[in-house]
N, C-alpha and C positions, 0 to 999 in steps of 0.2 A: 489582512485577508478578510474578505465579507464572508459572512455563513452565504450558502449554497441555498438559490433561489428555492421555492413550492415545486418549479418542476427538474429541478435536480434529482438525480438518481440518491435511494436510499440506499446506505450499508447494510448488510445483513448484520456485520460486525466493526466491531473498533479496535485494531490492535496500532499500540501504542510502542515502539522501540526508540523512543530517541535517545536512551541513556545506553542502549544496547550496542554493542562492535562487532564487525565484520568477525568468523562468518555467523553469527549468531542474528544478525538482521534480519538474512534468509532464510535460515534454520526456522525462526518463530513465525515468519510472512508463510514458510511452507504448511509448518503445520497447521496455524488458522487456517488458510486455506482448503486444506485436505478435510477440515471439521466442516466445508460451510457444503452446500447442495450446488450441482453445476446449474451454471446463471448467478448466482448469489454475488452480491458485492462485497468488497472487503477495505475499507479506510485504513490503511497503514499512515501512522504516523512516523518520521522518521527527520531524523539529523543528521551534519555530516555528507562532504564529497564521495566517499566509499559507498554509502550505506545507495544515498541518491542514483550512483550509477549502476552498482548490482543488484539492486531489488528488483529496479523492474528488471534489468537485463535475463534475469535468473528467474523471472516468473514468468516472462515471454517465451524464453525457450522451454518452459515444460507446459505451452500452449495457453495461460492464461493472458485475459487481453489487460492491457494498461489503457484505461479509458481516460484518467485525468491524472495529472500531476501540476501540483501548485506549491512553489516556496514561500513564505511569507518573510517580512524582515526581520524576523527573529533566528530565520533560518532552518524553521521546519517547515520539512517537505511534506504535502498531504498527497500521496500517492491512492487514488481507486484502481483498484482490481477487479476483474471479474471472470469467479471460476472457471475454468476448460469443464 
């Protein structure tokens, strides 16, 4: 995976779960979230078919947008969020 062009969006924050298991993936994705200011961007790092399908799934429905997600060959996924 390349790092993310000059006009890529910046994170507000970095949270990192990839050693973390369902449901503690969303648990930690919610609460950085609830820390960041609405608009804020949020880099989840994350491993894992479970983790990849209920992150975003479970941030979408409490209104925050999923602006990118990227798997690399190592098999983390870089998931950006951006607060409701």
């Amino acid at each position: 995976m390349s790092d993310p062009s000059p006009a890529a969006p910046q994170a507000a924050a970095i949270l990192d779960i990839t050693n973390a298991v369902c449901p503690m993936t969303f648990v930690r994705t919610r609460l950085a979230l609830d820390r960041l200011a609405p608009g804020s961007l949020l880099l989840v790092l994350l491993k894992g078919d479970e983790p990849r399908r209920n992150v975003p799934r479970s941030a979408a429905a409490l209104g925050h947008q999923v602006v990118s997600e990227e798997t690399d060959e190592t098999g983390v996924t870089r998931l950006l969020l951006r607060r409701a």
